[in-house]
ZATOR-658685 format. One record per residue: residue number from 1; residue in three letters; x, y, z negated of N, C-alpha, C in turn. Coordinates in pm, 1 decimal. Atoms other than C-alpha are relative to their C-alpha. Last residue first. Layout:
N
+------+------+----------+----------+----------+----------+----------+----------+----------+----------+----------+
! resi ! resn !      n_X !      n_Y !      n_Z !     ca_X !     ca_Y !     ca_Z !      c_X !      c_Y !      c_Z !
+------+------+----------+----------+----------+----------+----------+----------+----------+----------+----------+
!  NUM !  ALA !        X !        Y !        Z !        X !        Y !        Z !        X !        Y !        Z !
...
+------+------+----------+----------+----------+----------+----------+----------+----------+----------+----------+
This chain:
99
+------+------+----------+----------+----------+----------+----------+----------+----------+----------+----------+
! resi ! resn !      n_X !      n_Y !      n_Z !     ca_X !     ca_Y !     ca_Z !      c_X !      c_Y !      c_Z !
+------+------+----------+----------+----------+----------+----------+----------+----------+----------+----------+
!   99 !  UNK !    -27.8 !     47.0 !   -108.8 !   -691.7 !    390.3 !   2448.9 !    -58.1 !    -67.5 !     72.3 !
!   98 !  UNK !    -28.4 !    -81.8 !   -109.1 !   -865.9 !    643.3 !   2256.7 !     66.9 !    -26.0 !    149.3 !
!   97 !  UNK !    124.3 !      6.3 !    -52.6 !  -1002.6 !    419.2 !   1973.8 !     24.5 !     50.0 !    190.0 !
!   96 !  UNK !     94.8 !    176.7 !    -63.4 !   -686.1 !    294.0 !   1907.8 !    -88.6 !     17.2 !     19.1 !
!   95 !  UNK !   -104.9 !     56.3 !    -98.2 !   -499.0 !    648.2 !   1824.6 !    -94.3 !   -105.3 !    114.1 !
!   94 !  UNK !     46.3 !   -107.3 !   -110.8 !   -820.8 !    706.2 !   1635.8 !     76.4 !     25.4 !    100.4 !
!   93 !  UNK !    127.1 !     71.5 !    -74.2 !   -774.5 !    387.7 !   1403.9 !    -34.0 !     91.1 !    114.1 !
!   92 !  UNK !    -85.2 !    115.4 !    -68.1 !   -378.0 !    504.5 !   1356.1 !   -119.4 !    -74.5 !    104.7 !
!   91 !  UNK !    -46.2 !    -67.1 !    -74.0 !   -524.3 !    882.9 !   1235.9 !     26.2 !   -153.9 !    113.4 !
!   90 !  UNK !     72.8 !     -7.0 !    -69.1 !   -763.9 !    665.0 !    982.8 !     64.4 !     97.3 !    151.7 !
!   89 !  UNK !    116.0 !     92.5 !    -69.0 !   -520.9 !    485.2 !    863.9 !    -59.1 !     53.4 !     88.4 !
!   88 !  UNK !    -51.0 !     44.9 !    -92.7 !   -268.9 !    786.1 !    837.7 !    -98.1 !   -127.8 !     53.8 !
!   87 !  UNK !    -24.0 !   -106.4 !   -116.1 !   -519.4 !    949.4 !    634.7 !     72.8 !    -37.1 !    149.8 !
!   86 !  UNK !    109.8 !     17.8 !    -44.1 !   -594.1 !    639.9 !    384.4 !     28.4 !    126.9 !    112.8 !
!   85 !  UNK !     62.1 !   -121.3 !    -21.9 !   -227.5 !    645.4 !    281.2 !   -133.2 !     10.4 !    124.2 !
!   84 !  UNK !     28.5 !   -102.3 !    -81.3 !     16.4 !    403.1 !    432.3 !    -83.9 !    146.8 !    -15.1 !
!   83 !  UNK !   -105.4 !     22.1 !    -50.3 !    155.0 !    220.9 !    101.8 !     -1.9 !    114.9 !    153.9 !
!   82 !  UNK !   -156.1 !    -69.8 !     11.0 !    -96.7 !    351.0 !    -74.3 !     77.6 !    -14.1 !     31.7 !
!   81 !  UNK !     52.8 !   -160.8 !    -20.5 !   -415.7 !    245.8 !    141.2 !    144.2 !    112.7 !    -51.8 !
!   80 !  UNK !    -45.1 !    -43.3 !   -108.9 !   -224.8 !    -79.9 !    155.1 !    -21.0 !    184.6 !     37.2 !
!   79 !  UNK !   -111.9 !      5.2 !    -29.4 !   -199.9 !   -151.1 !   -222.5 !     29.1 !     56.3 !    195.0 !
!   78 !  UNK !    -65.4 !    -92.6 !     82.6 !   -565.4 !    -85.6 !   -258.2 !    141.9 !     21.0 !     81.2 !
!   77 !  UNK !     88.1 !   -110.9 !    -57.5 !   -700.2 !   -337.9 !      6.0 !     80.5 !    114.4 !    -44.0 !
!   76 !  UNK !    -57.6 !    -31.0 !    -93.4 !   -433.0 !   -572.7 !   -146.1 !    -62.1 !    112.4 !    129.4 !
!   75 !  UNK !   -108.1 !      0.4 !     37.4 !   -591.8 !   -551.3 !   -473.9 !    121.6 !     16.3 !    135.1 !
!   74 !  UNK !     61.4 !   -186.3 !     54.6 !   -944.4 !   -552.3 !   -376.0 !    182.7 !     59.1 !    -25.2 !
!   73 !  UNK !     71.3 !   -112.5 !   -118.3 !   -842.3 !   -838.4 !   -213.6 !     16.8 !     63.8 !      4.9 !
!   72 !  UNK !   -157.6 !    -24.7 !    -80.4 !   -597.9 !  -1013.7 !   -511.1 !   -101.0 !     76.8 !    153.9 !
!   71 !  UNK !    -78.1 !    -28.5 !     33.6 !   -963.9 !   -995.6 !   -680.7 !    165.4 !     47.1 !     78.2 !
!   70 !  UNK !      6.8 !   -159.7 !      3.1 !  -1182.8 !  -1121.1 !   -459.3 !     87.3 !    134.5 !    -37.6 !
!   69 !  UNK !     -6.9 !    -83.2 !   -134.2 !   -989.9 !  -1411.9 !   -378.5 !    -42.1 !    143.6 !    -33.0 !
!   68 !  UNK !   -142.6 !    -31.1 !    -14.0 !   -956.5 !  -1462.0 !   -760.4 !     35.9 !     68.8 !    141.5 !
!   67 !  UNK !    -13.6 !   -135.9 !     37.2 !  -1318.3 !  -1413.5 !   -787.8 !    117.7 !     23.5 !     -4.4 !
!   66 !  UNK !     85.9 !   -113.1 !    -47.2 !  -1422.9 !  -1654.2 !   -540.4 !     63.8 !     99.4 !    -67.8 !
!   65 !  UNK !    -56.2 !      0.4 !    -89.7 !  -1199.8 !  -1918.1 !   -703.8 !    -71.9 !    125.7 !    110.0 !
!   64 !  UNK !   -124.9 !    -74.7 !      8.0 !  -1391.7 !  -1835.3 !   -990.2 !    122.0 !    -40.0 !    104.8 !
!   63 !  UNK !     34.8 !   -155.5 !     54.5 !  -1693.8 !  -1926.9 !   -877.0 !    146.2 !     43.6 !    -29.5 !
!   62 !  UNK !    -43.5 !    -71.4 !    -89.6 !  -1519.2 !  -2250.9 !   -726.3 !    -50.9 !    107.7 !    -33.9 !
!   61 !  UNK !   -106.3 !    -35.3 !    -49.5 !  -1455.7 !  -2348.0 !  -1086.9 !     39.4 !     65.5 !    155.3 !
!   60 !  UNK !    -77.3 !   -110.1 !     89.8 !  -1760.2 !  -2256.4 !  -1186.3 !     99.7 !      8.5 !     47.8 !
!   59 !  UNK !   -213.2 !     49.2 !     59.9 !  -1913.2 !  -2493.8 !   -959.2 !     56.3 !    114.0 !    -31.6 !
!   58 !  UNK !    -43.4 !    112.0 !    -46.5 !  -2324.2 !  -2501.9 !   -860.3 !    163.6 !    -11.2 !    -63.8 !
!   57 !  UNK !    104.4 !     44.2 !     86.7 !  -2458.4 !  -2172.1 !  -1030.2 !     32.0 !   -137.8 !     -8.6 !
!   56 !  UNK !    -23.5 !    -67.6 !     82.1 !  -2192.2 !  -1937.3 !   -924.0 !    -88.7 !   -145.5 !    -64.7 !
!   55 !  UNK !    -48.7 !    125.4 !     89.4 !  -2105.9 !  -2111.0 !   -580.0 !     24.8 !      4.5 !   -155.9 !
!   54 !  UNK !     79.6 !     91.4 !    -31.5 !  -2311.9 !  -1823.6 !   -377.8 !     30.4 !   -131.8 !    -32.9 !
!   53 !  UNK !    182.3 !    -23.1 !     25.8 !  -2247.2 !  -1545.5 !   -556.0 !    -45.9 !   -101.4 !     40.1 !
!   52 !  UNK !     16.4 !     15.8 !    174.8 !  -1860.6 !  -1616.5 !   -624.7 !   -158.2 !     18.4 !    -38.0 !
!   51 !  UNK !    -27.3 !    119.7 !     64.1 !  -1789.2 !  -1743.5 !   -209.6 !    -82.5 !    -10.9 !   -173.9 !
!   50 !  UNK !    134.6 !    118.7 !    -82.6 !  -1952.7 !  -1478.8 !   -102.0 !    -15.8 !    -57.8 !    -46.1 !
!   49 !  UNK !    146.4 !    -31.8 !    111.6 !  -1772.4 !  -1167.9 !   -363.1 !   -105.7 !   -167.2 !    102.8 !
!   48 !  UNK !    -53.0 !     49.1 !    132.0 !  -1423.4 !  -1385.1 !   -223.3 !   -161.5 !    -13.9 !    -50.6 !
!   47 !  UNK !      8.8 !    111.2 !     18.7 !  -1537.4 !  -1340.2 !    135.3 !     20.6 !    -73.4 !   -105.4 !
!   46 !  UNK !    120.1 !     24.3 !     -4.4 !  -1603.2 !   -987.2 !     85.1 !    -31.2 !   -188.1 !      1.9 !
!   45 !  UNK !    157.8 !    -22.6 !     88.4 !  -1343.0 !   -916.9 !    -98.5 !   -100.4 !    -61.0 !     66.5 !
!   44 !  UNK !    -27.6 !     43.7 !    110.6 !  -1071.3 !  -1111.0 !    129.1 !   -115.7 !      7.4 !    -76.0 !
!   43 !  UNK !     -1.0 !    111.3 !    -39.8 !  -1167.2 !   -935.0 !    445.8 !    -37.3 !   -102.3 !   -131.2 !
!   42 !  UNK !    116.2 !     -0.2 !     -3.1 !  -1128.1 !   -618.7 !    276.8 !    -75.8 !   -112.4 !     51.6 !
!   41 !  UNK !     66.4 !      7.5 !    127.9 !   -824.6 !   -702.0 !    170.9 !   -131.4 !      1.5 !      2.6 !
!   40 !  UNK !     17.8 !    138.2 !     53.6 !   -700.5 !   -837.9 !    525.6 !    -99.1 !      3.1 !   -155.1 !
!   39 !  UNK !     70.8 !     49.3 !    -61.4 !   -823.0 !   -527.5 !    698.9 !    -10.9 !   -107.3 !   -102.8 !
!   38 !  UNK !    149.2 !    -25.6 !      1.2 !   -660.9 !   -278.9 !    436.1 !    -77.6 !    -85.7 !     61.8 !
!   37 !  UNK !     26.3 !     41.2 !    103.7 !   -325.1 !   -499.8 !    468.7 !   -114.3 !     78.0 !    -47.4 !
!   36 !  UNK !     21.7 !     98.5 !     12.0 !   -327.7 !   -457.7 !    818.1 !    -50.1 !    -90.5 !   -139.2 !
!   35 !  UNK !    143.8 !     37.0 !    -83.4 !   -431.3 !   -131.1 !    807.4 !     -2.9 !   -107.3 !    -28.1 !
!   34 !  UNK !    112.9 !    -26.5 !    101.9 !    -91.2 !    -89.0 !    585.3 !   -128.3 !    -15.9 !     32.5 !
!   33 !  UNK !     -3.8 !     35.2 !     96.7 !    100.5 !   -285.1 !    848.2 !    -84.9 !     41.9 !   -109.7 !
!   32 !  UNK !     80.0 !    145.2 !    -83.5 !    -18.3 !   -112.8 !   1156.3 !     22.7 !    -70.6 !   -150.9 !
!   31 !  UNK !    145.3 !      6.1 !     32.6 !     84.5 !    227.0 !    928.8 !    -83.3 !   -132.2 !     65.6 !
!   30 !  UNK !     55.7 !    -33.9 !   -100.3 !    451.4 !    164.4 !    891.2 !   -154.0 !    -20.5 !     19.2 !
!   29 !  UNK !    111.4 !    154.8 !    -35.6 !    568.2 !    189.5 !    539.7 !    -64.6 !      7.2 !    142.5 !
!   28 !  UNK !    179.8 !     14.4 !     93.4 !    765.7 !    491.4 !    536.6 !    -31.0 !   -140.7 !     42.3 !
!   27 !  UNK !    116.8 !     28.8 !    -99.1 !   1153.2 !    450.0 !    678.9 !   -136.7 !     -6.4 !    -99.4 !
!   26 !  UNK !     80.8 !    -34.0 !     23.0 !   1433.7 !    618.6 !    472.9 !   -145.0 !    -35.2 !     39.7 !
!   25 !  UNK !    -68.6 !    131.8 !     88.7 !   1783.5 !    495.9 !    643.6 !   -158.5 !      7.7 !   -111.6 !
!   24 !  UNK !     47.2 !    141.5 !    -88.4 !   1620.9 !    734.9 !    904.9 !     46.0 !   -153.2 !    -89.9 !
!   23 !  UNK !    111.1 !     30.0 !     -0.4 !   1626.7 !   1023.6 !    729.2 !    -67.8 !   -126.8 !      6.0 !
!   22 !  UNK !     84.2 !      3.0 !   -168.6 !   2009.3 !   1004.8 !    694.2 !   -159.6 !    -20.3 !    -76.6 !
!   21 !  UNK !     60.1 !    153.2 !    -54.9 !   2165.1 !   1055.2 !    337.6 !   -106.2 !     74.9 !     56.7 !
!   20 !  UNK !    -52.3 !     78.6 !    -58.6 !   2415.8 !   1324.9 !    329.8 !    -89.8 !   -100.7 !     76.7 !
!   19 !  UNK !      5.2 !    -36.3 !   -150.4 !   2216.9 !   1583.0 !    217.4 !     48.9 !    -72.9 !    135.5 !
!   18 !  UNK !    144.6 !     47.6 !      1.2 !   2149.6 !   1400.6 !   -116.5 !    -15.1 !     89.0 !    130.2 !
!   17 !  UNK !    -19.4 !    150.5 !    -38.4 !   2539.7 !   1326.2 !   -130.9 !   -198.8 !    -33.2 !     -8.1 !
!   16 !  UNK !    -48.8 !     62.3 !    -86.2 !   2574.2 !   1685.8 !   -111.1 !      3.0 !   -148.8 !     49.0 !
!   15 !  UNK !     30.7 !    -84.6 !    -85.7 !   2360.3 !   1813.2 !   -377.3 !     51.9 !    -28.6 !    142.9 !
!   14 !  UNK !    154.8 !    130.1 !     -6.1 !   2481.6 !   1533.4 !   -592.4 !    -84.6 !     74.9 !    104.6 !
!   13 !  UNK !    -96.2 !    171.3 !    -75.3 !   2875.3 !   1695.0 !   -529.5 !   -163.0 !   -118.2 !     21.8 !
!   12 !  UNK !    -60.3 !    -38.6 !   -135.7 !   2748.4 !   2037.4 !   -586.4 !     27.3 !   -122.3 !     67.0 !
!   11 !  UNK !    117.5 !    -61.8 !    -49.0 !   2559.0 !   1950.7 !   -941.0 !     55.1 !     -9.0 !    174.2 !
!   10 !  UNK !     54.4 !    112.8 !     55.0 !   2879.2 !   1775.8 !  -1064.8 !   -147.4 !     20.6 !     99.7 !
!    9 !  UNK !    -49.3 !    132.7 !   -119.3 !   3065.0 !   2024.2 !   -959.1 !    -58.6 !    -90.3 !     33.3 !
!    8 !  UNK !     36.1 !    -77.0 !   -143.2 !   2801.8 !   2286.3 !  -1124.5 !    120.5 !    -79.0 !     69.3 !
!    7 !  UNK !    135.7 !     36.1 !    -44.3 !   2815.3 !   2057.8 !  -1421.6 !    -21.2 !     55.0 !    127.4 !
!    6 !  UNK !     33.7 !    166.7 !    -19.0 !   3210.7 !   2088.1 !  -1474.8 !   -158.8 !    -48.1 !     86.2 !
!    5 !  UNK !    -75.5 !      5.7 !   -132.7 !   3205.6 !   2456.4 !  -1425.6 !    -16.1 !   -138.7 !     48.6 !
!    4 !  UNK !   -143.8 !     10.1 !    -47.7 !   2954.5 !   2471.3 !  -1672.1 !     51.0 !    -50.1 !     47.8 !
!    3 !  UNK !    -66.8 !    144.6 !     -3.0 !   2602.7 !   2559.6 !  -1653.8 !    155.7 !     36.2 !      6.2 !
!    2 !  UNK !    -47.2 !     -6.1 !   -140.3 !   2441.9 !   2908.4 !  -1765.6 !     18.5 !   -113.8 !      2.9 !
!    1 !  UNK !   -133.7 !     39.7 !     37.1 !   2176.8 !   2882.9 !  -2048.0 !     75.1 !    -36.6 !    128.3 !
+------+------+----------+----------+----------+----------+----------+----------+----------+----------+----------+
């Protein structure tokens, strides 16, 4: 079904105002940041899973203070990998090995 005249302005004018906008107003997540937030999560887990194995039997409540760390960890581990994308990580760690 063709478009009409109207829509193909309409079309022409969003087409243009999506050529308009700069790259650079566009910035990715920068990858020191997403590492950073892979380091810290992983950080996190492991000191969370410590904390929840080894204050499981003695204080519940710090058991689960363990698992909240763990938790928001695993969680900010995650969140960084997508923000930078496990590829660029590992391109950023091989940068840094090299200097």
């Amino acid at each position: 079904m063709p478009l009409s005249e109207y829509e193909e302005r309409v079309l022409a004018a969003m087409e243009l105002q999506l050529v308009e906008v700069d790259a650079d107003e566009l910035e990715p997540f920068p990858v020191v940041d997403a590492t950073r937030f892979v380091q810290f999560g992983m950080l996190a887990v492991v000191t969370g899973l410590a904390v929840l194995v080894l204050s499981f039997r003695t204080s519940e409540l710090l058991a689960a203070v363990g698992f909240v760390l763990f938790f928001f960890g695993s969680v900010a581990a995650y969140e960084g990998c997508q923000a930078g994308g496990v590829a660029s990580i590992s391109r950023f760690m091989a940068k840094r090995r090299t200097r």
